[in-house]
VOGU-3710 file (C-alpha; in Angstrom, 3 decimals, decimal comma):
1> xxxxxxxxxx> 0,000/0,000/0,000  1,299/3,639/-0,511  2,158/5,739/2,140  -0,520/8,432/0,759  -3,242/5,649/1,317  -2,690/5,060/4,469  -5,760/5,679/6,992  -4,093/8,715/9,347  -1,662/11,192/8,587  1,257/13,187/9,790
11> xxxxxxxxxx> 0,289/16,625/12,249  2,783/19,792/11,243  2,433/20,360/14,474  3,142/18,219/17,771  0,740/18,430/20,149  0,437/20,349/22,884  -0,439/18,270/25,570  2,853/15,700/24,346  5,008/15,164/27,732  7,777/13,139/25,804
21> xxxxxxxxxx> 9,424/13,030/22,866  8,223/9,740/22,202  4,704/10,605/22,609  5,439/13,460/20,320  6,513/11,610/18,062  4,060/9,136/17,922  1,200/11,178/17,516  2,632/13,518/14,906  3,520/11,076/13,223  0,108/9,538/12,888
31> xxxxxxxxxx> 0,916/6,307/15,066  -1,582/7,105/17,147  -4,206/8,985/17,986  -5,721/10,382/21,473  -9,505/9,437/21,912  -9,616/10,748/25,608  -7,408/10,796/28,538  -5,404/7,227/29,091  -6,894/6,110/26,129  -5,142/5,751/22,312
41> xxxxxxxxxx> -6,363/4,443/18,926  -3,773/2,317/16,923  -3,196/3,429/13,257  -2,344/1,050/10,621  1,965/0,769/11,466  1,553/1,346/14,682  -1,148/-1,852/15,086  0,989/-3,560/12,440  4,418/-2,551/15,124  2,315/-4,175/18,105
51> xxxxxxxxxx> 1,384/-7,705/16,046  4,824/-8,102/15,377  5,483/-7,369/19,290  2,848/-9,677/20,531  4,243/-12,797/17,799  7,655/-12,391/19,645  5,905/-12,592/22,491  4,230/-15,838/21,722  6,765/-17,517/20,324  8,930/-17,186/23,626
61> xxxxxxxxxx> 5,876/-18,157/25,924  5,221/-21,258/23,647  9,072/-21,979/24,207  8,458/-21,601/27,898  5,253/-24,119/27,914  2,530/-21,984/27,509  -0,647/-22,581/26,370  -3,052/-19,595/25,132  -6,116/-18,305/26,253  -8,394/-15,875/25,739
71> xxxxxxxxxx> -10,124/-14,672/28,914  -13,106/-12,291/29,367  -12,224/-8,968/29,982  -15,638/-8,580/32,444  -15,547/-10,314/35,579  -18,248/-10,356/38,236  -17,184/-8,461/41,482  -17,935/-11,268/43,746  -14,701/-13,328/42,164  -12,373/-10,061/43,213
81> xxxxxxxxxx> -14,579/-9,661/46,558  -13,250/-13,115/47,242  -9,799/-12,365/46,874  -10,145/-8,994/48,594  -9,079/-6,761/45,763  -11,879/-5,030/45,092  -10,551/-2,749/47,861  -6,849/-3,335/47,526  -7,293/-2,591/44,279  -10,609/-0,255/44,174
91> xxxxxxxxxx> -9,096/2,936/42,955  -8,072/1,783/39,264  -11,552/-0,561/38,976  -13,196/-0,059/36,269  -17,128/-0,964/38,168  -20,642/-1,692/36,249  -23,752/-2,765/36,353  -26,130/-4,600/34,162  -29,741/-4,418/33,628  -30,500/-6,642/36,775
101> xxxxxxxxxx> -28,098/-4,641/39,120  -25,398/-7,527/39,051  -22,007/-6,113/39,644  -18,950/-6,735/37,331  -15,678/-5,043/36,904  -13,353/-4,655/33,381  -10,206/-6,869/34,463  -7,264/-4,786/34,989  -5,492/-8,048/35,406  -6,857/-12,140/35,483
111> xxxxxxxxxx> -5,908/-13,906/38,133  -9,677/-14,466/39,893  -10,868/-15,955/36,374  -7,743/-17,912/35,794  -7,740/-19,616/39,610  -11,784/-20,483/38,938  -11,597/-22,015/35,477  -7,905/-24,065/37,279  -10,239/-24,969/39,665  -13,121/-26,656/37,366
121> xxxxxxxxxx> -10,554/-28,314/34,963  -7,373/-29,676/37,084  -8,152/-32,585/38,931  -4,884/-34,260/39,925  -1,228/-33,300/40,702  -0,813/-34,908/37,349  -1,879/-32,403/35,399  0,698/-30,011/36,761  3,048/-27,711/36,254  0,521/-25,953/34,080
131> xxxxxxxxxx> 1,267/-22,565/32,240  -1,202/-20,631/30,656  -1,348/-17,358/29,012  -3,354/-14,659/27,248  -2,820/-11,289/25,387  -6,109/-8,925/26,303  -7,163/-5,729/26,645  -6,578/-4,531/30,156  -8,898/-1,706/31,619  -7,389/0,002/34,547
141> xxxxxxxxxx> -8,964/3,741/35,426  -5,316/5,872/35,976  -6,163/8,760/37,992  -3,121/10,387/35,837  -3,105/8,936/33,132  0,380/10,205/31,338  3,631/9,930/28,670  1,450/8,771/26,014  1,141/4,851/26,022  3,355/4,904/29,204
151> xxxxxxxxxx> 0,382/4,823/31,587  -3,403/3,946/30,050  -6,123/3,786/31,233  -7,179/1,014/28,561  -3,845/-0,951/26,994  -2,767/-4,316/25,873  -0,898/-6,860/28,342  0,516/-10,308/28,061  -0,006/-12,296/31,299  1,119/-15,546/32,214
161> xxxxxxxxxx> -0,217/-17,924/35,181  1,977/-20,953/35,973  0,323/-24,135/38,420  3,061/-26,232/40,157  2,876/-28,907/43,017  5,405/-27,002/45,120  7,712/-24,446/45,689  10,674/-26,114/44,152  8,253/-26,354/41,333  7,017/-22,804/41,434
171> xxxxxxxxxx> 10,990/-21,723/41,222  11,526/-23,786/38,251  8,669/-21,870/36,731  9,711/-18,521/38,051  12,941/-19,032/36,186  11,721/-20,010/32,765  9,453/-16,704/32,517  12,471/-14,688/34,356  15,051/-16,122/30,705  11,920/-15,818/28,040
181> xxxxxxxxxx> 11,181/-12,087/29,363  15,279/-11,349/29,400  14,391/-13,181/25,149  11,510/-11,241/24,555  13,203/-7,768/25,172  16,702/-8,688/23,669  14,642/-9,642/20,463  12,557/-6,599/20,420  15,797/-4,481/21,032  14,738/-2,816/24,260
191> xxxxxxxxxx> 17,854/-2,822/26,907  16,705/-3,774/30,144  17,654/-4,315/33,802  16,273/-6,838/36,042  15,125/-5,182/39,510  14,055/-6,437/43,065  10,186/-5,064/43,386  7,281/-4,982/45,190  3,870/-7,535/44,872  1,932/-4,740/45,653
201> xxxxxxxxxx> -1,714/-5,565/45,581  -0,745/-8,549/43,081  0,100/-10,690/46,347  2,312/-13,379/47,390  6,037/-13,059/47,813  8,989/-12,635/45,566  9,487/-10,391/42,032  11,145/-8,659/39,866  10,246/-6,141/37,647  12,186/-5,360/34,326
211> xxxxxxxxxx> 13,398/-1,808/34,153  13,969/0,281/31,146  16,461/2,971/31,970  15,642/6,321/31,262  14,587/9,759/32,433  11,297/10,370/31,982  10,650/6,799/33,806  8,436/6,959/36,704  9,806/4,167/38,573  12,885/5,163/40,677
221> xxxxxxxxxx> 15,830/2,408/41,486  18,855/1,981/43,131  21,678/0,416/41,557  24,936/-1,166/42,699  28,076/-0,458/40,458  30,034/-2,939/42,506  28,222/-5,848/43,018  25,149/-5,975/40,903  22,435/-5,440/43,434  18,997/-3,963/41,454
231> xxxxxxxxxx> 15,947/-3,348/43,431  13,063/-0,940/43,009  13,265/2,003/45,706  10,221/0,938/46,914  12,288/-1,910/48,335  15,597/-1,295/47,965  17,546/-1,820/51,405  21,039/-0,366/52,834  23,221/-1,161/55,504  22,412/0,793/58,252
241> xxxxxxxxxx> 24,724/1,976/60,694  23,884/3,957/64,312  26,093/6,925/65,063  25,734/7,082/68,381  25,247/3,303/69,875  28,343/3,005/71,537  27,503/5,927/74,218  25,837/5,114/77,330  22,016/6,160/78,065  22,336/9,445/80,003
251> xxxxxxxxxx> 19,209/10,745/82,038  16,505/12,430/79,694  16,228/15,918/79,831  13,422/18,861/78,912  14,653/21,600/76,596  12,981/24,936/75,400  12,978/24,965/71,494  10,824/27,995/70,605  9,446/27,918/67,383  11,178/25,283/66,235
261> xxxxxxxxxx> 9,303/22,433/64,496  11,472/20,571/61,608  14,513/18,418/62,092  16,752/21,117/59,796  15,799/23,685/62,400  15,780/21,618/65,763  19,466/20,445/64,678  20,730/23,826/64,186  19,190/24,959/67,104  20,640/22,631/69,370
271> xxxxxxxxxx> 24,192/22,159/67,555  23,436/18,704/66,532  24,090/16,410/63,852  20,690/15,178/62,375  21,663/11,703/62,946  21,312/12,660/67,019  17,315/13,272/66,165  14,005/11,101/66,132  11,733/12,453/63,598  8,418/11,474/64,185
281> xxxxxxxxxx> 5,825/11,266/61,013  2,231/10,648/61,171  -0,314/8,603/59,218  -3,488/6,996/59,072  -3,456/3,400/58,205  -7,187/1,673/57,342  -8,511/4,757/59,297  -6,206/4,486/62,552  -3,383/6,988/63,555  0,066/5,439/63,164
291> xxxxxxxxxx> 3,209/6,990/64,222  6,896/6,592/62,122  9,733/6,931/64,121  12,679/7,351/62,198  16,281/8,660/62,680  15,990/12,114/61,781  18,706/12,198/58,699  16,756/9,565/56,756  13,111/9,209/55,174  10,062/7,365/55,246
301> xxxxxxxxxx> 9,373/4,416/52,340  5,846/4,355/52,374  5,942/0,853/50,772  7,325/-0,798/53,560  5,353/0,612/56,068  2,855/-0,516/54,598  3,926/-4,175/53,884  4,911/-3,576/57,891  1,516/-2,868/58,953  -0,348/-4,893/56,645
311> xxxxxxxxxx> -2,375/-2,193/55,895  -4,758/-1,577/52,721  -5,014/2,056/52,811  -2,065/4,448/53,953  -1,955/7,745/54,065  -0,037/10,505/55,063  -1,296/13,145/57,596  -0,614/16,675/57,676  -0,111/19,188/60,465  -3,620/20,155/60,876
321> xxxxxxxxxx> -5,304/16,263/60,643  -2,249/15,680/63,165  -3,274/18,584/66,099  -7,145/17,181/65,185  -6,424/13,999/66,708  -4,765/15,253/69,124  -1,325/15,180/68,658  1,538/17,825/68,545  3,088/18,754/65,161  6,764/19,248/65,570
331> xxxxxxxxxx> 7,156/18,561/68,388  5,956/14,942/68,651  7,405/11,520/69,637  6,392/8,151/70,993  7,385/9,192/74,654  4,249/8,848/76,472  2,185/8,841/73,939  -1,339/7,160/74,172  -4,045/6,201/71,296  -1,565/5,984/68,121
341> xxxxxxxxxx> 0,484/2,571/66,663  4,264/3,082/66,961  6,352/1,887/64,111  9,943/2,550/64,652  12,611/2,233/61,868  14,902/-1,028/62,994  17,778/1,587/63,066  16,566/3,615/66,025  16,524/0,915/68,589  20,349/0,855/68,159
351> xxxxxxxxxx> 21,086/4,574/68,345  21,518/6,183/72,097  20,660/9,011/73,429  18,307/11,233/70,767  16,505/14,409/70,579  12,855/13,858/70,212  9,432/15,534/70,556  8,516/16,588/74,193  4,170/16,532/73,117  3,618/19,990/73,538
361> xxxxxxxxxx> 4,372/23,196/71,783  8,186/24,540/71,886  9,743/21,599/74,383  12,160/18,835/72,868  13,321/15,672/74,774  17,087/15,455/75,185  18,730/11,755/75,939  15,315/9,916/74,673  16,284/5,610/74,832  14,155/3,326/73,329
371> xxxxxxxxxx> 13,233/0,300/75,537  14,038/2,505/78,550  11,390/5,386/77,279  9,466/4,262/74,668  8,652/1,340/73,120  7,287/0,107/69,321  4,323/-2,055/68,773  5,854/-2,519/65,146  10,146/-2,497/64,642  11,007/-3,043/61,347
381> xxxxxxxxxx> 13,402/-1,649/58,518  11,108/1,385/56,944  13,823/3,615/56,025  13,758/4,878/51,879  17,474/4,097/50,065  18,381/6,311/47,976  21,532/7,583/46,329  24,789/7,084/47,936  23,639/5,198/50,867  25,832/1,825/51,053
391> xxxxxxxxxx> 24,934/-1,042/49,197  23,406/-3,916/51,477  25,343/-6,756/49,771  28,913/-4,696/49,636  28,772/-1,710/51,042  29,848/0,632/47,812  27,724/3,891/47,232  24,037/2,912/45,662  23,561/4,720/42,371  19,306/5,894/41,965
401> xxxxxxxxxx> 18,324/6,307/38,220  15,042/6,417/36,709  13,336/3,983/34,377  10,050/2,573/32,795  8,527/-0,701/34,194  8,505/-3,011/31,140  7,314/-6,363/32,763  6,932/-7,651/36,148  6,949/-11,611/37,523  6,058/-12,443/40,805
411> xxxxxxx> 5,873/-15,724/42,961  2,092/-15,297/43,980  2,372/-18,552/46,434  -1,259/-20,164/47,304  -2,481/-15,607/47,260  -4,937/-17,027/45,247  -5,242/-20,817/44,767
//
C-alpha cells in the first residue's frame, strides 16, 4: 500500500499536551491517535508494530510451555470480593452494572478468572506444572493517566499464570518466565535491567520487575556499580549503621525549642548532627493513627510501612489532621504517647541518646532511649534508600536512576489458589 493511502496522517504540528518526545513523536507522526485521557487508537503501522510485538511474544511463551487463552475482559465483582481486591485494588476498577443490578468489573489483570476455570478443569497433581497465558485488553482507570502509552487507562498486556505442586516447582517456573522475558526484550531491542520489586496488591512473595532505563521513567531504582544489586526504591535496602550506639544512656532531659518544628531547624538549634534526632511522622493506616519513628537524617518508604503494617489504605497526615487527633506537630514523639500505633525504623533501637518531641508546643526531649522510654508495637526496617547510601550486599555507594517498568513476575504462592 502507498504511504498516501494510508488511513491517518502526519500533524505539522506536535501536540500540545505531548510530555515526551516519544509521545510526540508518535502522535505527529500519525501512530496514534488520542480518543480521551489514558486512552489511544492504533493506526495502521503502529497496530501492524504491536502484532509483530505480541508474535515475539508468543513464540517465547510457547518456548516456555505456555498454552493460550483468551479470557473475558468482564468479571463479576464477587470473584475479586473473594480475593479482597476489590478494595486493595478499588481505585483503578473499572465498576458496572447490568440491567438486573449484578455487579462486574473490566479486568485490569486475570488472576480471579484464571484460579476459577484451574479450579473446574485440574483434577490431579498430574496435570501439573501448568502454564497458561493470554494477550487482552486490560482496563485500569489511571487517575493520571500520562507519557502517552506509558500509563493507560485502557492498553494491551501479556499475562502468564503458571500451576506447580510445590515451591521447588514454582521456582523452576519462576525461572523459565524470568530467561523468556530477558528473550523477549533482547529480540525486540529494548535494553533492560532486572530489579528487586514490590507484589503490591498482586500478592504473594517474591518479584522482579524489568526496568527500562531512562529519564522520563516513573519508577525510581537503586543500583549497585560494585556488586550488581537492582531493586526498586520501593524496596531497595542499605546497611544501616547507628552513630551514636556506643555511648551510654544518660538521664533524659526537657529543653525549650521555641518555634522550632522541623529536624533542619531543631538540629541547628541545638548544635546537633541530624543523625542525634528522632523524627516522628504521622499517618493513618485503614482509618487508625500510626506513628513513624525514624532517625531524623533519613526518610520514610511508604511501601514498607505498609507491607509492615499490613495495611490496605495508607496515608499521610498533615499538620492540621495531626493537632485534630490530638497530637503535637513538631514537636511529637512516641514518649508517652497514648491512642496511636508506633512503628519505629529497625535503626533507632540501636542509636543512644536522641533528641525527640517533648508533646507539647516549643519543648524537645534530650537523651530519649528506646526500651528505657518508649517502646514500638511494630520495629522493622522502613527507612527509603536512595543515592549514595551503602549497598546492602557490599557496602559501595548505591547509584538511583530512573526507568520505565517493562514487565513484572512475581511468585504469587497459594495468594490465590
Amino acid at each position: 500500500m502507498r504511504l498516501s493511502q494510508l488511513f491517518g496522517k502526519t500533524l505539522r504540528q506536535p501536540p500540545a499536551e505531548a510530555e515526551t518526545a516519544s509521545h510526540r513523536l508518535l502522535v505527529q507522526a500519525g501512530l496514534v491517535a488520542q480518543v480521551a485521557a489514558g486512552i489511544y487508537a492504533f493506526m495502521p503501522l503502529a497496530w501492524k508494530v504491536l502484532r509483530r510485538i505480541e508474535d515475539i511474544v508468543r513464540q517465547e511463551m510457547d518456548a516456555a510451555g505456555g498454552q493460550e487463552v483468551h479470557l473475558p475482559a468482564l468479571h463479576p465483582l464477587e470473584m475479586w470480593q473473594a480475593s479482597g481486591r476489590d478494595q486493595t485494588m478499588k481505585d483503578v476498577l473499572f465498576r458496572l452494572q447490568d440491567k438486573r443490578g449484578r455487579e462486574f468489573v473490566l479486568g485490569p489483570t486475570h488472576e480471579e478468572v484464571i484460579t476459577e476455570l484451574f479450579r473446574r478443569f485440574v483434577r490431579s497433581y498430574r496435570d501439573l506444572p501448568l502454564l497458561v497465558y493470554q494477550i487482552q485488553t486490560k482496563f485500569r482507570d489511571e487517575p493520571r493517566p500520562r507519557g502517552g502509552l506509558i500509563r493507560l487507562r485502557e492498553f494491551t498486556m501479556k499475562d502468564l499464570y503458571s500451576f506447580d505442586v510445590d515451591w521447588e516447582g514454582l521456582d523452576v517456573s519462576y525461572q523459565k518466565m524470568f530467561r523468556a522475558y530477558q528473550n523477549v526484550f533482547r529480540r525486540c531491542g529494548v535494553p533492560t535491567v532486572p530489579v528487586l520489586a514490590d507484589a503490591g496488591a498482586m500478592g504473594g512473595r517474591d518479584t522482579h520487575e524489568f526496568i527500562f532505563p531512562t529519564d522520563i521513567g516513573e519508577d525510581s531504582c537503586l543500583f549497585c556499580p560494585g556488586c550488581g544489586y537492582a531493586a526498586n526504591a520501593e524496596v531497595a535496602t542499605f546497611q544501616k549503621a547507628p552513630a551514636h550506639a556506643d555511648e551510654q544512656p544518660r538521664p533524659m532531659a526537657e529543653v525549650h525549642t521555641p518555634g522550632v518544628a522541623t529536624i533542619p531547624a531543631l538540629a541547628e538549634f541545638l548544635g546537633v548532627p541530624t543523625t542525634r534526632t528522632c523524627k516522628a511522622v504521622f499517618y493513618t493506616a485503614d482509618d487508625r493513627p500510626v506513628l513513624v519513628a525514624i532517625r531524623g537524617d533519613m526518610e520514610v518508604n511508604e511501601t514498607k510501612l505498609r507491607r509492615a503494617l499490613g495495611a490496605i489504605d495508607l496515608r499521610y497526615m498533615g499538620g492540621e489532621e495531626v493537632a485534630r487527633h490530638g497530637f503535637v506537630p513538631g514537636s511529637a514523639s512516641a514518649v508517652g504517647l497514648q491512642g496511636v500505633t508506633v512503628v519505629a525504623d529497625d535503626l533507632v533501637p540501636r542509636e543512644r541518646n536522641l533528641v525527640a518531641g517533648a508533646n507539647r508546643p516549643d519543648f524537645h526531649l534530650l537523651n530519649v532511649n528506646y526500651g528505657r522510654d518508649w517502646q514500638a508495637d511494630v520495629v522493622a526496617d522502613i527507612a527509603l534508600a536512595q543515592g549514595g547510601h551503602p549497598c546492602p550486599q557490599c557496602g559501595t555507594p548505591l547509584e538511583m536512576r530512573r526507568g520505565i517498568e517493562m514487565g513484572q513476575i512475581f511468585k504469587l504462592g497459594t495468594y490465590y489458589s
